[in-house]
Structures are given as structure tokens and as C-alpha cells.
C-alpha positions in Angstrom: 0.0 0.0 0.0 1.3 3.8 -1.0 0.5 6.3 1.4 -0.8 9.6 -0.7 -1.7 12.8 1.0 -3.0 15.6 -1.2 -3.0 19.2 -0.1 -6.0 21.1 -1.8 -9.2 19.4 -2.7 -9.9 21.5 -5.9 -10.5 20.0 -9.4 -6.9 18.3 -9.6 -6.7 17.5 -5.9 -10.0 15.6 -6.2 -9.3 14.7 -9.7 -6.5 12.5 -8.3 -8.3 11.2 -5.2 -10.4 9.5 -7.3 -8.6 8.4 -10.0 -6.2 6.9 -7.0 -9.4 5.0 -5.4 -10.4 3.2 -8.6 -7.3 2.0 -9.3 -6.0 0.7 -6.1 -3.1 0.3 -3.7 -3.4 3.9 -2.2 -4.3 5.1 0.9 -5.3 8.4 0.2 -5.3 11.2 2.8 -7.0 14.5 1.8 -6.2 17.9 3.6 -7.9 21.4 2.5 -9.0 24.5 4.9 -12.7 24.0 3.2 -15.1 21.5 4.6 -17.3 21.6 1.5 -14.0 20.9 -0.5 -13.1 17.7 2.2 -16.8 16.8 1.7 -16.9 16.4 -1.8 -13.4 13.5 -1.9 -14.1 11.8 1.7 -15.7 9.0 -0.6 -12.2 8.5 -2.0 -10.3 8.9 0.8 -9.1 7.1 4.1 -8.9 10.2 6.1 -9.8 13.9 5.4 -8.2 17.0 7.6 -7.8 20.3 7.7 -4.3 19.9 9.1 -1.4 19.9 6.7 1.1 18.6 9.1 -0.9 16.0 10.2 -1.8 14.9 6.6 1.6 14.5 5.8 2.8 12.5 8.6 3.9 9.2 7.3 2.8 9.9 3.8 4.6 8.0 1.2 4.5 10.6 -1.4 2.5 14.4 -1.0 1.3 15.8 -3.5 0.9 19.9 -3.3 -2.3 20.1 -5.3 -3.1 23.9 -4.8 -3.0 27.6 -6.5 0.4 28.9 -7.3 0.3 31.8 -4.6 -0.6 29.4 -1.9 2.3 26.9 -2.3 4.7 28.9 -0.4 2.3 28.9 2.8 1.4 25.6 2.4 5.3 24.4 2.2 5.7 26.4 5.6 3.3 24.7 7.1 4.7 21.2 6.6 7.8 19.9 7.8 8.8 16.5 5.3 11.5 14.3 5.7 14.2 13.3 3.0 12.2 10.1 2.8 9.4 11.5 1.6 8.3 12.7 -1.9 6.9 15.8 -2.7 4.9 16.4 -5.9 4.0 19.6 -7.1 1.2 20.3 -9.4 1.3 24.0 -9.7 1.3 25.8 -12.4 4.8 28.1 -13.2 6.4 27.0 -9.7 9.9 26.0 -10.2 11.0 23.1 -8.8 14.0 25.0 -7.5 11.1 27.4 -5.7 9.9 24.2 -4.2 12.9 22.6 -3.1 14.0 25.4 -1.1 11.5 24.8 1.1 11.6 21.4 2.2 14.0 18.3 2.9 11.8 16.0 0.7 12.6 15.1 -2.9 10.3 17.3 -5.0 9.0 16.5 -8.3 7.1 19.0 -10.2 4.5 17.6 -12.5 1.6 18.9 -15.3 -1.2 16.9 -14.7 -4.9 17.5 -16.5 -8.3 16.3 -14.8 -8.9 13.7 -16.7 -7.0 11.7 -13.7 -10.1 10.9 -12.2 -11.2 8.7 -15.1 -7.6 7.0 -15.6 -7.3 9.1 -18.3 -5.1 11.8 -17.6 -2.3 13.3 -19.7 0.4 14.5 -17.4 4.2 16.1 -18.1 6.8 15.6 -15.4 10.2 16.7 -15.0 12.6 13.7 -15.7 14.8 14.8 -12.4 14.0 12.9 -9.6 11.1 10.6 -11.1 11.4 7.5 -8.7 9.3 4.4 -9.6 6.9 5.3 -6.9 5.9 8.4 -9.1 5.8 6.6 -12.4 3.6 4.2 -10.6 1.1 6.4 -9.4 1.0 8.6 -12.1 0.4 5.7 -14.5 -2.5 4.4 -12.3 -4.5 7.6 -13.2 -3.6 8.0 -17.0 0.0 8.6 -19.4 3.1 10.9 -18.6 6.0 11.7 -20.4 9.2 12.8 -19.2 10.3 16.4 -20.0 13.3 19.3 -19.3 11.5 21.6 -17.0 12.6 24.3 -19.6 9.3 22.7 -21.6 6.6 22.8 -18.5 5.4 26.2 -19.7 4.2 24.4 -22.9 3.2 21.5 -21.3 1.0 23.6 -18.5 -0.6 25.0 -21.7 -1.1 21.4 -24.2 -1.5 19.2 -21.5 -2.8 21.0 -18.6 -5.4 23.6 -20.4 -6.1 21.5 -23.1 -9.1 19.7 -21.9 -10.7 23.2 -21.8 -9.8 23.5 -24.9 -11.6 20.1 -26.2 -14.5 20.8 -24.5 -14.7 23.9 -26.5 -14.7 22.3 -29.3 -16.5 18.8 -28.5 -19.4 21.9 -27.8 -19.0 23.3 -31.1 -19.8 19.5 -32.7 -22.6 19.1 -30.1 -24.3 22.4 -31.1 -23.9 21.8 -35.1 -25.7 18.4 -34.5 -28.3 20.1 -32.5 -28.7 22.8 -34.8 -29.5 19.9 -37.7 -32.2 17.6 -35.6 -30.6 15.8 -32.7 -31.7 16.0 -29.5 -28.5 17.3 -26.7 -28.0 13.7 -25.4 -27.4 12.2 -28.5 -25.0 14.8 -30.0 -23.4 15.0 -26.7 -22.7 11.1 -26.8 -21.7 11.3 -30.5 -18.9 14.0 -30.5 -17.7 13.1 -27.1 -16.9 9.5 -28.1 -15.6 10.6 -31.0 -13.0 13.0 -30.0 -12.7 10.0 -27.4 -11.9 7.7 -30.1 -9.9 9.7 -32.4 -7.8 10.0 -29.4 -7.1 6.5 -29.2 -6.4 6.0 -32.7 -3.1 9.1 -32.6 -1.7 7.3 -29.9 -2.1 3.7 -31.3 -2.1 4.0 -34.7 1.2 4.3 -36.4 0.2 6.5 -39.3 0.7 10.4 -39.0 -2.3 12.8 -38.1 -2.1 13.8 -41.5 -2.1 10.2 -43.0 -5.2 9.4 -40.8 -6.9 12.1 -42.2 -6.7 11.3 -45.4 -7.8 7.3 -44.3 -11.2 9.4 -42.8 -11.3 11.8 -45.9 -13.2 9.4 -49.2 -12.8 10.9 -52.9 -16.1 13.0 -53.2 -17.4 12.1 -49.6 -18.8 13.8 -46.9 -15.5 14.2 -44.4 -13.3 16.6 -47.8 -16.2 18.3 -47.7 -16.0 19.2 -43.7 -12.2 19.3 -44.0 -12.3 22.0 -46.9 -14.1 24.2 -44.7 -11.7 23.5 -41.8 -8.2 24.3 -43.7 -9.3 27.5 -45.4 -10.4 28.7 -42.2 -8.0 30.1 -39.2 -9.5 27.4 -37.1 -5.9 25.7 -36.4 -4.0 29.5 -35.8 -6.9 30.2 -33.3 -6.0 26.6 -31.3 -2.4 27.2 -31.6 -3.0 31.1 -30.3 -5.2 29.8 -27.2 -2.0 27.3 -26.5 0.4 30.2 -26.6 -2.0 32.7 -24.7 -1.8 29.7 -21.7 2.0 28.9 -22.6 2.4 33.1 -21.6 0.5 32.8 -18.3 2.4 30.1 -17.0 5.8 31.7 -17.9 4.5 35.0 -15.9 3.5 32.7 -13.3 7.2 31.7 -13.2 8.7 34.8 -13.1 6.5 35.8 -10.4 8.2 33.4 -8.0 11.8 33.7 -9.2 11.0 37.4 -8.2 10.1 36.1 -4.7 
């Protein structure tokens, strides 16, 4: 059994609560200042508290799971042993910010919400990545291993980018709407779609471009769709929204190498 405690029961916090109780093998131990926040993960949990240090005490692996201008408090407020792991989730906090702070081997990592389905897409800095890590971020979904001069782009692909499917999984929904089915059934229909287009870029060997053209029949109905798409400025305005996110986070960083 791995002994989790996660500090900060917001979407990612919880996110990994649950992902951690359906897959098994963790004691999970949940500490935010919010009851209502406790409340909502004590189904996924051993133990919920309000007390950091008590969370943390003989917790394999703690994950810091909160906005960037709390970590520095919350860091404070924990004293963790070289023993101990500590993983950071936020967003444009330097592991060197991090490490500072505390005797416990820190690894910063990019996770996405999509943990609490198994599914989550998550970029961790290669320093530092013991096998207790890999393990429990494979149990919730996929990582890769990155230079932590790339977690600025990552925070933005990775870590926004569900927002930015849903955006457009809304888009589908609406245009099926819009032509005669009812919300459930174009929900279902472009949600399992982008679902399983997913599947097929990551095990499919062909290119994205190659597996458009297997999609795209001579005189079908898919060119059609895709003639619209590349003479519009549909991919510069996905591209822009990365780079808009890609900007925050580096401001986020230079906000704590300031501090």
C-alpha cells in the first residue's frame, strides 16, 4: 500500500483522489481549509483534515495540489523528511522554488483532470522521477518525461487542453443540435468521437495527416468538412489559445523567481 496525502481538494486534488481510489493500492489522505472541498473527496479517501502537518505525517508521497500563490504557505506549514516525496502540481512553480523549502525530494508535474477517469495526460520533469511516481502517475492516465525548460508548454497542451476540447467537442454538439438531434445524442456522438480519435493518434502508427486522409473518401462527406476547416484560421486560433496559456504560466514563473 502507498500512502498519498494531497493538499488542496480542488478540481486536480480531487481529480487525483479519485482516479487513485479506482485503481487501487493507495491510501489516500486529503487535507484542505474548506469542509465543503473535504466533503466532496471523503468518498475517495481514508482520512480527510484540515491539518497539513498532520496529513503529511507518514505519507509515502504528497502531493501539493493547490493555486500557485498558496504553495509557499502551504510548504511552511509542513515539515517533510528526506524520505518523503513531494509532488507539485502547480502551475509556473519552479522546482527549484519548491525545493528550497523542504528536505523531501520534489517532483514538479503537469497533470490534467482527466485523472479521475484513468485518463489523464500529465508532463513531469525527468529529475528525480522515482518508480513510486511513475507508478502512481500511470495508475491515473499517461506521462511523459520532459526538461522543465518545456513545463510552460506542457501547463498550456496538456494542462489547459481539456478546456480547450471541450470547447470544441461543444462546437460538434451544437452543429448536431442545430440539424435535428436532441443534446444527449449529439453529446454522446462527439464526445466519443473526440474519445476515439484520441485512441487512434496514440495507437495507430500513421501520421495525423495520414489518418486524415484514411477518414477523408474521394467525393465524400469528411473533404467536404475538412475543406471548410483548412481554409479557415481554425488551427492559428487553437495554436493562439495554447500560446495565450503557454504566456500565463511563464509569468507565473517569473512571479516566483522574483520572490
Amino acid at each position: 500500500m502507498v500512502y498519498v496525502s494531497i493538499i488542496g481538494c480542488g478540481n486536480m486534488g480531487s481529480a487525483l483522489a479519485e482516479g487513485l481510489s479506482k485503481a487501487g493500492g493507495y491510501s489516500v489522505t486529503a487535507c484542505d481549509l474548506d469542509p465543503d472541498a473535504r466533503e466532496r473527496v471523503a468518498d475517495y479517501c481514508e482520512e480527510t483534515t484540515d491539518d497539513p502537518a498532520a496529513a503529511t505525517a507518514g505519507a509515502d508521497i504528497v502531493v501539493v495540489a493547490v493555486k500557485p500563490d498558496i504553495v509557499g504557505p502551504v510548504l511552511d506549514s509542513i515539515d517533510l523528511s528526506p524520505e518523503q516525496t513531494l509532488v507539485s502540481f502547480a502551475a509556473g512553480v519552479r522546482r527549484e522554488y519548491v525545493q528550497a523549502r523542504t528536505d523531501a525530494t520534489v517532483v514538479r508535474v503537469m497533470p490534467n483532470i482527466a485523472a479521475a477517469y484513468g485518463d489523464m495526460a500529465a508532463a513531469a520533469v525527468a529529475e528525480d522521477l522515482s518508480d513510486e511516481v511513475r507508478a502512481m502517475l500511470g495508475a491515473v492516465g499517461s506521462f511523459v518525461e520532459v526538461d522543465e525548460s518545456l513545463m510552460d508548454i506542457a501547463t498550456a497542451v496538456n494542462g489547459s487542453g481539456p478546456a480547450f476540447v471541450f470547447y470544441l467537442l461543444e462546437a460538434m454538439k451544437d452543429a448536431g443540435i442545430e440539424s435535428g438531434l436532441n443534446p444527449e445524442q449529439a453529446e454522446v456522438l462527439a464526445a466519443q468521437t473526440f474519445k476515439g480519435a484520441g485512441e487512434i493518434v496514440l495507437q495507430d502508427d500513421r501520421s495525423v495527416d495520414e489518418l486524415i486522409d484514411a477518414v477523408c473518401s474521394p467525393n465524400g462527406t469528411t473533404i467536404e468538412g475538412m475543406k471548410v476547416l483548412r481554409a479557415s484560421d481554425a488551427d492559428t486560433a487553437v495554436m493562439d489559445a495554447v500560446e495565450a496559456a503557454r504566456k500565463r504560466s511563464v509569468e507565473l514563473a517569473e512571479e516566483f523567481r522574483d520572490d
